[in-house]
N, C-alpha and C positions, 0 to 999 in steps of 0.2 A: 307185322314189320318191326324191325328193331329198331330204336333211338341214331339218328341220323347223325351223323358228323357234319364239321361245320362246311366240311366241302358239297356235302349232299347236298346243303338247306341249301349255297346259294346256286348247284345246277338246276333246281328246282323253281329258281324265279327265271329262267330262259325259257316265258313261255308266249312273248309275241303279246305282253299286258300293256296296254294303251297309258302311256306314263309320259306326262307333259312338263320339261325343266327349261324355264325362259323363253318359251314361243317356238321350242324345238322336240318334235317328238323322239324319246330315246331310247334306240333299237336293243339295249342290254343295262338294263340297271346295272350287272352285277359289273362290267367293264367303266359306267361311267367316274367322271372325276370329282364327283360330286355324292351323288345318289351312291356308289361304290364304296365309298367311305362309311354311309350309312348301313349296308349288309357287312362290311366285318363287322361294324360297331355292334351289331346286332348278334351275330358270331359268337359272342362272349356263352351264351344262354347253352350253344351246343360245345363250344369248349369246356366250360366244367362241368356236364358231364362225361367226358374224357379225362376229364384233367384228377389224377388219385387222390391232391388236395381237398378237391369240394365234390367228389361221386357220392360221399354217404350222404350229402345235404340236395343234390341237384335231383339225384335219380331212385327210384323208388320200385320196388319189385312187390307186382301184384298175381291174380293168378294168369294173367296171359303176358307174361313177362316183364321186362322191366321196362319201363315210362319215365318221364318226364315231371318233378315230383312239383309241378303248374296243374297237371293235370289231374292229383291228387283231390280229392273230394274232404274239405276240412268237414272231418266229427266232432271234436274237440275244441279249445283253444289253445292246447299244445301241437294242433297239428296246424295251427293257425299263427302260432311261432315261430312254426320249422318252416313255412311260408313267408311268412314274412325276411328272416334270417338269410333265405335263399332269394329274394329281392335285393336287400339290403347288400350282401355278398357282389351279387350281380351288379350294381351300380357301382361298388368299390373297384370293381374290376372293370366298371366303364369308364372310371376316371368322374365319377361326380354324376353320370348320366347313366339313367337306366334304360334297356336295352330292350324292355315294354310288347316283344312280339310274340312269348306266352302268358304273360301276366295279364296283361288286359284282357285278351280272349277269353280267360279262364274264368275270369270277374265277372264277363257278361254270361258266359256257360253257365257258372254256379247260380247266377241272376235267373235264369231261364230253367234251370232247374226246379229254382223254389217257386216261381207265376205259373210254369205250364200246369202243373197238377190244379190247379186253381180256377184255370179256362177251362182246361177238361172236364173239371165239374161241373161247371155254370154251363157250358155252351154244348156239351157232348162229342167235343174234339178230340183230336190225336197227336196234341203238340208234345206231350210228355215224352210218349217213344222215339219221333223223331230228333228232339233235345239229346236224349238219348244217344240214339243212332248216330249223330253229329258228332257230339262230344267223344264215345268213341273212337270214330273215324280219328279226328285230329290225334287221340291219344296214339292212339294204334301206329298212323303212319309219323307219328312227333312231327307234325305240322305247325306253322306260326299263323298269328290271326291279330288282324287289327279290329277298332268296332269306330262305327261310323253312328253318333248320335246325336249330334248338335247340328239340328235343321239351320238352313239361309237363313229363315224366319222372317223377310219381309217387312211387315208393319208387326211392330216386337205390342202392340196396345191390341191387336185382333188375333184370333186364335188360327187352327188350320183351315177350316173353311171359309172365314169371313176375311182371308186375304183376296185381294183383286188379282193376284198372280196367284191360280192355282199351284202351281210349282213351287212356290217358296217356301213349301213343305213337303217331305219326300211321300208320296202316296198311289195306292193303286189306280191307273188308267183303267186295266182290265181283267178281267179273270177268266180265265181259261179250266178246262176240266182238268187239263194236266198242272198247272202252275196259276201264278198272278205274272202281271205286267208290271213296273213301276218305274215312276217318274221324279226327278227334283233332283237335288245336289242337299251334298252333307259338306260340314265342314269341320276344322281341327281334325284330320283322321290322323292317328300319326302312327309313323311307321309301314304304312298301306303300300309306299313301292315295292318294298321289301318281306310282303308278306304271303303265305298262301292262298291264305280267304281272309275275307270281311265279314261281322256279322254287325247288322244292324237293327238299330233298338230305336224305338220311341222316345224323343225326348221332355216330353212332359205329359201333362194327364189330358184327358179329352175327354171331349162330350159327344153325347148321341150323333150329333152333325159331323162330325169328324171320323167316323168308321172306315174312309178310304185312307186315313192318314192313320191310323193304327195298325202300324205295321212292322215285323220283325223279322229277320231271313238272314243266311248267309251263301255267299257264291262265291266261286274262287276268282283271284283278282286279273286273271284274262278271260271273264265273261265278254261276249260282246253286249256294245252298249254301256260299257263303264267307263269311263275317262278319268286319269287321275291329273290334276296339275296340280305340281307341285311346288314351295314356296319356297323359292331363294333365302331365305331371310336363315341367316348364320352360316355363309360361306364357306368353305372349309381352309384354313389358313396355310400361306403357301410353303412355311419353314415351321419343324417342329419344333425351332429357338424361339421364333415371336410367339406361336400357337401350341404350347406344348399338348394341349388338351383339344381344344376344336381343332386340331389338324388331324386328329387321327378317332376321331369319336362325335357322331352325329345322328341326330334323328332326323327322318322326314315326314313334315304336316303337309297336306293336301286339300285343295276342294274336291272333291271327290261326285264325281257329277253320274247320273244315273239318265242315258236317252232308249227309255223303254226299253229297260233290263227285264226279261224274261225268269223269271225264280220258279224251279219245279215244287212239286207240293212237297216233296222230301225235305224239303228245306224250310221252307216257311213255319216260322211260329208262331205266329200272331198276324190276323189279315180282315178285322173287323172289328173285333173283340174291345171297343174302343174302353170302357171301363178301367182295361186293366193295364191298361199304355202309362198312368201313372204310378201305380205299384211296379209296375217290370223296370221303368225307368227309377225307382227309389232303390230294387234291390240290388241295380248293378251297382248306384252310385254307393251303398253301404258296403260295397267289397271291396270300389275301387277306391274310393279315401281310403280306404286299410291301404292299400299298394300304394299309392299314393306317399305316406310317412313314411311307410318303409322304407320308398326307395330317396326320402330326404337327408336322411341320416347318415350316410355317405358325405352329404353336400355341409351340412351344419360339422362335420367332424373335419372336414376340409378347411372349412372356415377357421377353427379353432389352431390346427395344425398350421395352416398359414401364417395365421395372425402373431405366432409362438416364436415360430421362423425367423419374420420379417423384424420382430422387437428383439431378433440374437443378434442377426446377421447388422440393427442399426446400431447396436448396443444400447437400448433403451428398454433394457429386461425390468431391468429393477425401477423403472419410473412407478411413481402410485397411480398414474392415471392409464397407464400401461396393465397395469393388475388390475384397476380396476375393468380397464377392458375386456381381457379376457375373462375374470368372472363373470360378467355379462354374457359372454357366447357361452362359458362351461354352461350356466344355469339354464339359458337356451338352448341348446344340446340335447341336456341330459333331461331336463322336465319332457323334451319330445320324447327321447327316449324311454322313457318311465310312460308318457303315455299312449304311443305303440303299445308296451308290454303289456299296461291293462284293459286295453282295448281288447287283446285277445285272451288276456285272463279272466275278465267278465263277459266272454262272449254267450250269445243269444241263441240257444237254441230251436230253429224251425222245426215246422210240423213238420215237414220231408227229413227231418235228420242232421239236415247241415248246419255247421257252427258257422253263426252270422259274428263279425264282428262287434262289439259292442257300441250301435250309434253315437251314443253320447259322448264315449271318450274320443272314440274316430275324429265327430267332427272339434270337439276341444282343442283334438292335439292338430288337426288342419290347419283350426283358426287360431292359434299359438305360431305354427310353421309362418304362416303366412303377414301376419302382423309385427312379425319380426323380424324377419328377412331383411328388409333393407336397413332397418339400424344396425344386424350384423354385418353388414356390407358396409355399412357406412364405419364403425369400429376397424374392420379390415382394413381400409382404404385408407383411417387417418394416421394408425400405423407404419402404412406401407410409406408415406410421401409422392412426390408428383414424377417420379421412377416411372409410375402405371404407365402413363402416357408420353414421358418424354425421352426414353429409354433407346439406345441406338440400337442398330439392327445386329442379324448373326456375319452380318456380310460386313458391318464393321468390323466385328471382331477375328474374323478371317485373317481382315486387310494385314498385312506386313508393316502397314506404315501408323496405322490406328490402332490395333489389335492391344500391344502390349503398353500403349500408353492407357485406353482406354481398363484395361484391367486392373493398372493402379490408380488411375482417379476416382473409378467405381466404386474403389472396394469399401467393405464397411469396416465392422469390426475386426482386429485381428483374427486370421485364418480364412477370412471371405476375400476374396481376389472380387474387381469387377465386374467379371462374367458370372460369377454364380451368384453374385449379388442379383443381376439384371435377369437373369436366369428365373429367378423366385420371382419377382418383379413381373416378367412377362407370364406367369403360371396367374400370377392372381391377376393380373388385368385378364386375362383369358377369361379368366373362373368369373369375373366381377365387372370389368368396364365395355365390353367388346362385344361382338355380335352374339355369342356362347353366353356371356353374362348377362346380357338383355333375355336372351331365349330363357337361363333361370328367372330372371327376376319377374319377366308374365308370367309366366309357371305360378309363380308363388304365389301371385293373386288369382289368375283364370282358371288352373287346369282342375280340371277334377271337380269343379266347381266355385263359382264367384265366393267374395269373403259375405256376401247376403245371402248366399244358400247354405253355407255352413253356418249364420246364426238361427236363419230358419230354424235349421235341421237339430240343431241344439237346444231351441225353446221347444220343436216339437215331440223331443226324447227324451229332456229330463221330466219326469215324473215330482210334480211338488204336493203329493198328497202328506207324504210324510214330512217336509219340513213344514208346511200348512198347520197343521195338524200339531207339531210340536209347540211354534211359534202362539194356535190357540190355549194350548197348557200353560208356558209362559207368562199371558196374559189374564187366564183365570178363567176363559171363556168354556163354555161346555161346549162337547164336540156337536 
């Protein structure tokens, strides 16, 4: 099958998938006023592939045609560049928000990639080929895919077994000679209305007692038995004047509830194997931090670019604590940027072949994105003045009777009228104060992982035999 158009992907979600918005089940994602916003936003992925600007970076020509270059199998860390690049591209074109419904897929595919060979040895399984088999199904038919990995979790002090609600961790009921059975709810899935399949992964490591809760599958998102409700939370704004950006650009998160979802064996990758529930969950999380910066850097160049704007438009360019601001987000920027770059420059090469990110710099440049995020917001914002929020509507400035007073009392510096004052004004309260700017700002602490799993992940990647070792020279000590 050839690379879909953005009209295929979304007649492709008309398929009768149990999708719940506000205590109302909704009979067409792709029509609603809400969720509908989310499928074009998502759109972007299959438009530039169409689009002659970004085809040599989107799409990629292998020996069974040309794909989706998500689907791409990084060897390299230049092919983990062109990867990342094609993230990064994609957010720019989301308006700040990335579009996540082949990127994360691929994250956990490549994840499954490198654990199946590993089960299939210890255990004498067959998870490899059908990883396999899966992976190119979606390539073949350019499919979208959400992953569904962060259990309820219940009492977060006891593990999967030793919860008193069986359920608050997603695991198998039963096993069938053709399939497993499984039960629980995942949560944070994002993108999941809008997608074709789900695949789900383990979220932390287990023990022997836990083998019903070791478990990894994907199904398409109108199995029965799946329930998706989905989360209000960042509305889509009702004028693209107040909302130039959450009006026309959104993700959707989900609880995502499983009442004894049947999974054929073709599907399943893992369904006891408890051991290796925590490597499978390590290698998705070491691809998706990579996707993860990439797709930051949009957001932190946005920031900059605002921040440049709003100090033209008040005339406050040349203040020094104005400069000093903005060096502050350039340095923030660009150190992300730089370590993106070497994350994939120093990438890790797996027994199976694939280039692993480099953990170390990955989680670095996470825990840099993350711990700075809100002093760039807060530099934006002191910039900006109290505009963000007290800024009158587009329907003022419509009005005949307000319109052209409000244009000249607005304005800033010569050349900025009122409106294009308030104009910038409502861009970054979008980006920054509002329900779109809350949905970044959890972002930058939760997704992808808390700011304690990327120091984790940081003390358990950097290797200190060599500054050990030097620091004993230093002091004269024999090794």
């Amino acid at each position: 099958m050839a690379l879909r158009t953005a009209k295929e992907y979304a007649e492709g979600l008309r398929d009768g998938r149990r999708v719940h918005f506000r205590g109302e089940r909704v009979p067409d994602v792709t029509e609603h006023p809400v969720i509908g916003v989310a499928v074009r936003h998502a759109a972007t992925d299959f438009e530039m592939a169409e689009d002659p600007r970004y085809r040599e970076l989107a799409v990629v020509a292998g020996e069974h045609g040309e794909f989706s270059r998500y689907f791409e199998e990084p060897r390299t860390g230049a092919d983990l560049r062109r990867r990342s690049e094609l993230i990064a591209e994609a957010t720019a074109r989301g308006r700040t928000l990335v579009p996540l419904v082949k990127e994360i897929g691929t994250d956990a595919l490549f994840a499954l990639l490198r654990v199946a060979p590993q089960v299939d040895a210890a255990h004498g399984t067959t998870y490899t080929g059908r990883v396999r088999a899966f992976l190119d199904r979606c390539r073949d038919g350019d499919l979208t895919m959400s992953v569904a990995q962060t259990d309820v979790k219940g009492d977060r002090m006891l593990g999967p077994s030793a919860q008193p609600d069986p359920d608050a961790y997603l695991h198998v009921v039963e096993r069938r000679p053709d399939g497993i059975v499984v039960r629980g709810a995942k949560v944070h899935t994002s993108c999941t209305p809008n997608v074709d399949e789900l695949i789900v992964l383990p979220t932390r490591a287990m023990g022997p007692a836990d083998t019903d809760y070791a478990v990894s599958f994907a199904v398409p998102i109108d199995t029965p038995g799946l329930v998706l409700v989905a989360s209000p939370y960042g509305g889509v704004g009702a004028e693209t004047f107040d909302a130039p950006i959450s009006s026309r650009h959104k993700m959707m998160e989900t609880v995502t509830i499983f009442e004894d979802v049947f999974v054929p064996n073709e599907r399943v990758f893992l369904a006891g194997e408890a051991e290796f529930s925590g490597p499978l969950a390590l290698a998705f999380v070491e691809y998706h931090r990579f996707t993860a910066v990439s797709y930051k850097l949009p957001l932190v160049d946005a920031l900059i670019g605002a921040a440049a704007l709003l100090a033209d438009i008040n005339g406050i360019r040349k203040a020094g604590h104005v400069r000093d601001k903005l060096v502050r987000l350039i340095s923030y920027a660009e150190t992300l940027r730089a370590l993106v770059e070497a994350a994939a420059d120093r990438a890790v090469m797996d027994e199976c072949g694939l280039a692993v990110p480099d953990p170390l710099t990955t989680n670095i440049a996470k825990s840099h994105f993350a711990h700075g995020y809100h002093d760039a917001v807060q530099d934006v914002q002191d910039m900006a003045g109290a505009l963000l929020v007290t800024a009158p509507s587009a329907a003022d400035f419509r009005s005949s009777e307000t319109g052209d007073l409000l244009r000249r009392y607005l304005s800033g510096r010569a050349g900025h009228d009122g409106e294009e004052r308030v104009r910038v004004m409502n861009m970054v309260s979008d980006l920054t104060t509002g329900d779109f700017g809350g949905y970044h700002a959890v972002l930058a602490i939760h997704a992808e992982g808390s700011l304690e799993a990327e120091k984790l992940m940081i003390a358990r990647s950097y290797r200190a035999e060599r500054a050990v070792s030097y620091a004993r020279e230093l002091a004269g000590i024999a090794p």
